[in-house]
C-alpha positions, 0 to 999 in steps of 0.5 A, a space after each residue: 423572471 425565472 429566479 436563480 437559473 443564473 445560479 443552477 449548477 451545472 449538469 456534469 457530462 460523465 461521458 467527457 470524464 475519460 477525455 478530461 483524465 487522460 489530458 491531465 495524465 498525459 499533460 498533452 492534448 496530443 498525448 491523450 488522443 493517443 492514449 484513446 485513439 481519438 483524434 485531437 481534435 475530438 478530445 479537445 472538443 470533449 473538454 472544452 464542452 466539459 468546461 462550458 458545462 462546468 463554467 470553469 477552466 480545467 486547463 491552462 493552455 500554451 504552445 508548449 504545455 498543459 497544466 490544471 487549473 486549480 478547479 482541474 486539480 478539484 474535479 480531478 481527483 472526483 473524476 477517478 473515483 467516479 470512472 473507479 467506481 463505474 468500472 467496478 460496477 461494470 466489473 461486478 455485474 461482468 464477474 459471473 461470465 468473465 474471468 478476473 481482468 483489468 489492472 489490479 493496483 495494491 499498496 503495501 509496505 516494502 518488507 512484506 510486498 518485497 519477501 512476502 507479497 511478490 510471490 504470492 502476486 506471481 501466483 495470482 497472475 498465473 492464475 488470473 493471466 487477463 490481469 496486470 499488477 501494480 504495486 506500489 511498496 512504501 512504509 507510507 500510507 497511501 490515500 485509498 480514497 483517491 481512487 487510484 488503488 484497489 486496495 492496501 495493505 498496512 501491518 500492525 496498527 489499527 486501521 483508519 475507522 473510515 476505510 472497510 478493513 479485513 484482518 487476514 493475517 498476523 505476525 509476530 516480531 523478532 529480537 535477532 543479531 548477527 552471529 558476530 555481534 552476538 559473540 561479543 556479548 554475554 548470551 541475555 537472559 532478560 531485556 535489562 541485559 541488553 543494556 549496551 548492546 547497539 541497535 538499528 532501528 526503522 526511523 519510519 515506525 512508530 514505537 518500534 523499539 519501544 514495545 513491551 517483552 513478556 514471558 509467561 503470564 506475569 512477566 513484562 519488561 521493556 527496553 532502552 535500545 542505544 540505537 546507532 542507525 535509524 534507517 528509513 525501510 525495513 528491508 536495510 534495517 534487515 541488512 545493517 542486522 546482518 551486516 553486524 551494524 547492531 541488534 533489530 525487531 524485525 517481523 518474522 516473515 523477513 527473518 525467517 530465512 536468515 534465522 534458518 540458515 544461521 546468518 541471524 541468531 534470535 535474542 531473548 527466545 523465551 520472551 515475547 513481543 507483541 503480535 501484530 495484524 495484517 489487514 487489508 484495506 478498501 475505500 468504502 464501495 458497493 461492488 469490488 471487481 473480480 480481481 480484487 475478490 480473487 487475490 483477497 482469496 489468494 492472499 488469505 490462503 497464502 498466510 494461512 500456510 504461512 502460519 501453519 505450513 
């Protein structure tokens, strides 16, 4: 008797993966044979063999709708990183005769993609014109083991020690105020005499207004800010500033015009906040495809010049 062949595990069939993935996106047999330019037919036939093998259901079938099944939602996410992981490897060993292709996917804070990062990705599509972006800009932090992006993008905090990380640049913060609310107030000469005056604040940071000032070598000081609004992205932090709702930290790359142009005046010049990293993240992966290698090029060379233009 042939013990534990009732309990082998089963073989996994990568070439049904495809058809598997597009039925859960498209939520529609139909819609999925489509998407592939297959028939129905074929990819319904995919993924019942894909459920033979396995010995589970992936799909909950009706007249009306497709849904996963709790084993589908389980193999669903190793699906996309296994197809990732293939068309990386594919990609790499493509990249010494093809040019960067395919869709780069890049999570990132919406103040830094919104003033920053947008300009920079139009010059990598000039560029690299085989390419299409994704960009997903948000103050939370996406999970790049998922499959679903390239890479990301994080400001400031340390990054999560189980993702290959790349320090490519830095900024700094700055203390601003509408012009109008800053006449209102005696000029500060330290972080105490900001005592009083209304601050906005992003509800989505962590310690945001609860930094340290230092001047010179020996100086350090913090500050209770009465905050008045706490708004959840940093791009209407920006706006409450300029609209005189009350004083911000904001990073340099978003104030930088406000402050030439005058509609922000900086507070407390002569002290300083502590700098902050910018870092760009990966899940752990042998090969990264040409578009990913390309625009990390790209990036670092744009914060380059940023700092020193």
């Amino acid at each position: 008797m042939a013990y534990g062949c009732r309990y082998a595990l089963p073989m996994l069939k990568l070439d049904r993966l495809p058809h598997f993935l597009a039925v859960a996106e498209a939520g529609s047999f139909t819609r999925a044979a489509e998407r592939l330019g297959l028939t129905k037919a074929v990819v319904s036939a995919q993924v019942a063999r894909l459920e033979d093998e396995l010995g589970v259901s992936l799909f909950v079938r009706t007249t009306r709708s497709v849904a996963l099944t709790e084993d589908g939602e389980l193999l669903l996410g190793h699906a996309r990183q296994i197809l990732a992981e293939a068309e990386s490897a594919q990609e790499t060993l493509r990249s010494k005769w093809e040019a960067p292709s395919g869709v780069l996917r890049i999570a990132a804070p919406l103040d830094y993609g919104q003033s920053f990062l947008v300009p920079v990705l139009a010059q990598f599509r000039a560029l690299h014109p085989a390419c299409r972006v994704a960009l997903d800009l948000s103050d939370s932090i996406v999970d790049l083991h998922s499959g679903n992006w390239d890479l990301s993008i994080r400001l400031g905090w340390p990054p999560d020690s189980s993702l290959k990380s790349r320090r490519v640049g830095r900024f700094t913060q700055r203390l601003v105020a509408s012009p109008a609310l800053a006449a209102r107030y005696p000029a500060p000469t330290c972080p105490k005499e900001l005592e009083g005056w209304p601050f906005v604040r992003n509800s989505a940071l962590r310690d945001h207004l609860g930094q340290e000032f230092s001047k010179g070598a020996e100086q350090r000081d913090r500050i209770r800010p009465d905050v008045v609004a706490a708004i959840t992205t940093t791009p209407a932090v920006l706006a409450g500033a300029l609209a005189g709702l009350g004083a911000a930290i904001l990073p340099d790359f978003l104030v930088a015009d406000p402050l030439a142009s005058g509609d922000l005046v900086p507070l407390l010049p002569d002290w300083h906040l502590p700098e902050g990293g910018i870092h760009i993240l990966y899940a752990p992966a042998r090969f990264r495809p040409p578009r990913v290698v390309e625009f990390v090029k790209l990036l670092v060379s744009a914060e380059k010049a940023r700092r020193d233009p």
